[in-house]
C-alpha positions in Angstrom: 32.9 -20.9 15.0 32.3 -17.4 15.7 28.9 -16.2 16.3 27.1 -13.4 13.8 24.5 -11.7 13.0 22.5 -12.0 10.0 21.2 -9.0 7.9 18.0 -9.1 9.2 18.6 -9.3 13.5 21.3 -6.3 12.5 18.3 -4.4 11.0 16.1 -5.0 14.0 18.9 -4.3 16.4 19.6 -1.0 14.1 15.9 0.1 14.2 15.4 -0.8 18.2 18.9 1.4 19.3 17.0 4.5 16.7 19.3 7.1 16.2 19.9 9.1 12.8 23.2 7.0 12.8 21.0 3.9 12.5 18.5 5.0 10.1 21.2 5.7 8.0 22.5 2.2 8.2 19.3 0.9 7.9 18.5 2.5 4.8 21.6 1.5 3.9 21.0 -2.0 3.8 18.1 -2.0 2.8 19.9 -0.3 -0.8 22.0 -3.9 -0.4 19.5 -6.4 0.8 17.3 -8.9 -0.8 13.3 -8.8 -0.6 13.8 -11.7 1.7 15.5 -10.0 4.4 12.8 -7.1 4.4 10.0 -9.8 4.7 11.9 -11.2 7.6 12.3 -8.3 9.1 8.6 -6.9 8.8 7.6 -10.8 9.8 9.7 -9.3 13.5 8.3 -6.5 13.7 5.4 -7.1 16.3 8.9 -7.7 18.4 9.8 -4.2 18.5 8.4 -0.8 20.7 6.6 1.6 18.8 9.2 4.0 18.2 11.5 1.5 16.1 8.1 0.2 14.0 7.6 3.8 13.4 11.0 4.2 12.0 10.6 1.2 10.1 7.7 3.2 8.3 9.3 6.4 7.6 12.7 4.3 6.2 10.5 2.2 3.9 8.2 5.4 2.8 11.6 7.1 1.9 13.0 3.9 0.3 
């Protein structure tokens, strides 16, 4: 067995390291990613500093 990540902890990792690299990536699957995975996500959130629930914002405002 090899250990992964699923959509969603690669979204929070994404939006926690916050560069334009990762908004990009985020955005990018979010283009690919079912509802459930954006509820899971925003379920995480309270997780996170400010600065990646902030990005979180702006990417879903622009999605």
């Amino acid at each position: 067995m090899l250990p992964t990540v699923t959509t969603t902890d690669l979204i929070l990792l994404k939006l926690d390291a916050g560069g334009p690299q990762d908004a990009w990536d985020v955005t990018s699957l979010l283009a690919v990613a079912p509802e459930k995975v954006i509820a899971e996500v925003e379920e995480r959130l309270a997780d996170l500093k400010s600065d990646a629930k902030d990005l979180w914002q702006r990417i879903r405002r622009g999605a």
